[in-house]
Structure formats: C-alpha cells, structure tokens
VOKE-934719 format. One record per residue (C-alpha): residue in three letters; x, y, z. Coordinates in steps of 0.001 Angstrom, whole numbers, plus 524288, in hexadecimal, padded with zeros to 5 digits. Layout:
ALAXYZ
...
***
This chain:
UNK95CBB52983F262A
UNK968E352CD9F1F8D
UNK9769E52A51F28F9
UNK97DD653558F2EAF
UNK98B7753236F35B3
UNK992B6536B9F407A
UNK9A07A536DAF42F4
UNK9AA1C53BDBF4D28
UNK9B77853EB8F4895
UNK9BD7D53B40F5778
UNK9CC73538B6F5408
UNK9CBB8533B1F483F
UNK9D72D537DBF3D64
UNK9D08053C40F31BE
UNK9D247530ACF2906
UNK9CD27526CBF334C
UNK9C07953278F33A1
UNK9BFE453267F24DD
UNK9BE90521A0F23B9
UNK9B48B522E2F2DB4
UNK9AC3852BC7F2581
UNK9AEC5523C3F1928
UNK9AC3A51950F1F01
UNK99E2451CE8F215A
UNK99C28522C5F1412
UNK99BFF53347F1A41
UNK999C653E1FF107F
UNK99A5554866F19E0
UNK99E3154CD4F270C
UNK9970155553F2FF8
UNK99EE755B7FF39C0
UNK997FB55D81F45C0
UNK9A1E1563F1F4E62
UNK9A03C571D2F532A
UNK9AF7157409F510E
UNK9B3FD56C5EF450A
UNK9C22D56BFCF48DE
UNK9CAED5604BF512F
UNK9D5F655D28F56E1
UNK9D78255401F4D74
UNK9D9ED55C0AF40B0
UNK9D4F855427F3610
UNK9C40C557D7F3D7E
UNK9C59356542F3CFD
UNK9BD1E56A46F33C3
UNK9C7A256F57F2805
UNK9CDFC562CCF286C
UNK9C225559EAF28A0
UNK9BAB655FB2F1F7D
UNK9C5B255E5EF15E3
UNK9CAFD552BFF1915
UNK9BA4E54DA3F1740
UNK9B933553B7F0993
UNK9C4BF54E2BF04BD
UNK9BFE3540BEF07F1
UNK9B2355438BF01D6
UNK9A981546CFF0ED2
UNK9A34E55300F1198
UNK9A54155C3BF1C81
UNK99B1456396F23AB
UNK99C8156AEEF2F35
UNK9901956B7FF3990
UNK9971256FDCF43BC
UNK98D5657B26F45F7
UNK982D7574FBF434F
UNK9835D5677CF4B6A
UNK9915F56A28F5434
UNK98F28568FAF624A
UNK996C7574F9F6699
UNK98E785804AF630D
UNK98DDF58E56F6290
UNK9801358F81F66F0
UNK97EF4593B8F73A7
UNK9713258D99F7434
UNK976A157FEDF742A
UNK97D9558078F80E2
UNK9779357D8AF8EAB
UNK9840F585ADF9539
UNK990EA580D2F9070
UNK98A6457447F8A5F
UNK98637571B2F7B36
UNK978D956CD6F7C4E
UNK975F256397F70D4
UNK968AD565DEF716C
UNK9697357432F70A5
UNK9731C5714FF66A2
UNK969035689DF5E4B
UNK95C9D572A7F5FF2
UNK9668857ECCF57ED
UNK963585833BF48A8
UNK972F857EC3F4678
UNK971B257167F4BE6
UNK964AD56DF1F43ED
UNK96B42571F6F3765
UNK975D056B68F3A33
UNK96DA655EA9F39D1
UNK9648456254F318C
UNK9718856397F290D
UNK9731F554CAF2B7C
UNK966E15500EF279D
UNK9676F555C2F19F2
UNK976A3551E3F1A31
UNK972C7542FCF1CCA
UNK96A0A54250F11C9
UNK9764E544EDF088F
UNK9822453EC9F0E52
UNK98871535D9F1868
UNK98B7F53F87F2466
UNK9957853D49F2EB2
UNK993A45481CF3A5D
UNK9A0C5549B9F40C6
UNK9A5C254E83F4CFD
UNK9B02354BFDF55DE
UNK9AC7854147F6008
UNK9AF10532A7F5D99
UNK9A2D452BC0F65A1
UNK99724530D3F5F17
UNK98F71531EFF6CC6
UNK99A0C53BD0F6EF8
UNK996C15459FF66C5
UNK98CD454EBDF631E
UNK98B16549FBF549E
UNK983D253EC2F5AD9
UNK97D1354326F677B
UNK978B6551C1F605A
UNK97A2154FBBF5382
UNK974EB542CCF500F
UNK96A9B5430AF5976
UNK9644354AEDF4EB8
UNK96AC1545E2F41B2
UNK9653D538B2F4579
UNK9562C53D01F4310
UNK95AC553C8CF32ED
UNK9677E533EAF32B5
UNK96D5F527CAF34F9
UNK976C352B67F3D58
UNK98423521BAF3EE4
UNK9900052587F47C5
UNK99E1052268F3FA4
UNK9A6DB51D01F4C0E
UNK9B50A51D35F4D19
UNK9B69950F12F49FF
UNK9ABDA511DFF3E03
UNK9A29550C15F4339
UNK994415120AF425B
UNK98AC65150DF4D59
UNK97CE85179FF4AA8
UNK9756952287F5130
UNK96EB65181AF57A8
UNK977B951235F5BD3
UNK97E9651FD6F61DD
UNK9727252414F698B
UNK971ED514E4F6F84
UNK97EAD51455F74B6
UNK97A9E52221F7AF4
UNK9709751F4CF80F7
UNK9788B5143BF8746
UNK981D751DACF8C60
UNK97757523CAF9333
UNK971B55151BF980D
UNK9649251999F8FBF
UNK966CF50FC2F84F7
UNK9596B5086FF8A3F
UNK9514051387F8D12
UNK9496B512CDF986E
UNK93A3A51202F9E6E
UNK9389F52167F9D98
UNK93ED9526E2F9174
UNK93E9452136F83DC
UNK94AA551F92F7ACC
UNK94A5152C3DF7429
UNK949EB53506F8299
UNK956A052BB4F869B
UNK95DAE52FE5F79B9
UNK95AB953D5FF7B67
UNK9614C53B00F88A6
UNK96C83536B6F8439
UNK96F1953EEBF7A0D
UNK96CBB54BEAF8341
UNK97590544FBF8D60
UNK980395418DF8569
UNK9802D54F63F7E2F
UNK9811855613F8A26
UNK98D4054E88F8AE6
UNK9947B55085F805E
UNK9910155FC5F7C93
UNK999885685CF7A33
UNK99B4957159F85D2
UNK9A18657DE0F849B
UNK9AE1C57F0CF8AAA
UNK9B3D158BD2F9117
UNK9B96859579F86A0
UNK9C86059316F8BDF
UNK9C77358628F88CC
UNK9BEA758860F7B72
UNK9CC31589CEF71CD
UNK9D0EB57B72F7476
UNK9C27A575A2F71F3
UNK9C07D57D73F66AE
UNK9CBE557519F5E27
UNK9C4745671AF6310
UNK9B7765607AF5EB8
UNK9B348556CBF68A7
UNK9A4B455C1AF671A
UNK99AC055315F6C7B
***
C-alpha cells in the first residue's frame, strides 16, 4: 500500500513544522481542521498555505470533507459530534475517497492541530478508514514515526483490551476502543455566548 502521514502542528513554530515535513519527504498537506485558523498565526490557512508553496509542498484544504466539527445536523447525538454519523455522510466519503486517489500520486501529510495522535480525530475518524488503502505513519514531535499499528495497540492498552478476551475477538475490541475514545474527544457544541472565542482556536479532536 502506498504511505499516507499524519501530523499535528501542536506548538510548533513554523520552521521546526517545515523540517518535520522535509524530513519525511511530504509533497502535500491535507488540512483536516473544520476551522483552518490558530492562535498561532503561521496555521491559519492564508499563512500556511503560503508559507507551504514557497517551500515546494502543496496545500489542500479537507476541512469539509474530513473536519470533525460539522454542519450536518445528522452527525450529532444532542450537543455531541458522532464520528460515526460523521463517517456514514456523502462529504466524509469523498473526502477519503479523495485520499486514496491522492496516495497513489504523492507523499501526504494530514494535519490538524493536536500533538498525540490518539488525540485527535485524524487518527481515531479519519484513519480508521484511510488505513484499508495506505500505509499509514504518525510524524511525532520529536520526528519520530508511529505506525497505524502501532497507534491502535497502544489504544487498546488504554482501554486494558490490548489481549482481547474469551468472548470477543480482536477486531470487536478495536471497534471498542475506537467508539470509546471518539466519544471522548468530539467536538461538542458549546453554547452560542461562548461560540466567538472557540471560533479563532483549532483544538479539534
């Protein structure tokens, strides 16, 4: 299968961001955040994306497509983003079907804000359907890369399901943990007075 990367921007400045994307030979970026924009300036989307070209990567936004805050009413269970309600809409299946012909051209890095992978909804929604046609390897903050694999073990350890059990095989334990650790890091929609400050931020599971 060809690779496909993940990356989380976390605090980085730009130029420690940029070595850590040369460094692992990415031709593109796929944003995966809802709301391209940061505290830090140099992630929001203007600035990224040319900051990106002028060091040779592309930009592509999938925010719509594979973001974890979305506009569908449908993929909500009351105030909570549902990622599998999320995963079963026309947006989210062209967003990966996006992917898979993207991987068969170029080295892709999807980005979003958080710095542990488990964190995040690139890995625990987005990946848990990339990985049926890529490779897929997690860039750390030290550089360091993570398989998939190697992601989805040291869930199921959080969840003490690493060893499976009598009654349920391998594959029901890791659907487990994936529902129970997306129900805890969706998005969940926050009151309207307090929607303005969130807006400007992109810590998006």
């Amino acid at each position: 299968m060809n690779p496909l990367f993940t990356i989380g921007h976390s605090t980085h400045d730009f130029d420690t961001f940029l070595k850590l994307l040369k460094q692992h030979e990415i031709a593109a970026v796929a944003d995966v955040r809802s709301r391209p924009f940061s505290r830090l300036p140099w992630f929001s989307r203007p600035s990224l994306e040319k900051e990106l070209k002028e060091n040779g990567i592309s930009y592509v936004f999938l925010g719509l497509e594979l973001g974890a805050r979305r506009d569908e009413r449908e993929c909500y269970i009351g105030t909570r983003a549902d990622y599998d309600l999320i995963a079963r809409t026309p947006a989210f299946q062209r967003g990966i079907e996006r992917l898979r012909v993207g991987v068969d051209k170029c080295r892709i890095a999807l980005m979003c804000a958080e710095k542990d992978p488990l964190d995040c909804h690139r890995t625990i929604l987005v990946c848990r359907y990339a990985k049926e046609f890529a490779a897929i390897s997690h860039v750390h903050a030290d550089s360091h890369l993570e398989t998939h694999e190697q992601a989805e073990i040291r869930m199921l350890s959080r969840y003490s399901a690493a060893e499976g059990d009598l009654f349920r095989s391998r594959i029901e334990l890791l659907n487990e943990a994936y529902k129970r650790r997306g129900e805890e890091i969706a998005y969940v929609e926050q009151p309207e007075h307090a929607g303005a400050k969130n807006e400007t931020w992109n810590d998006e599971p």
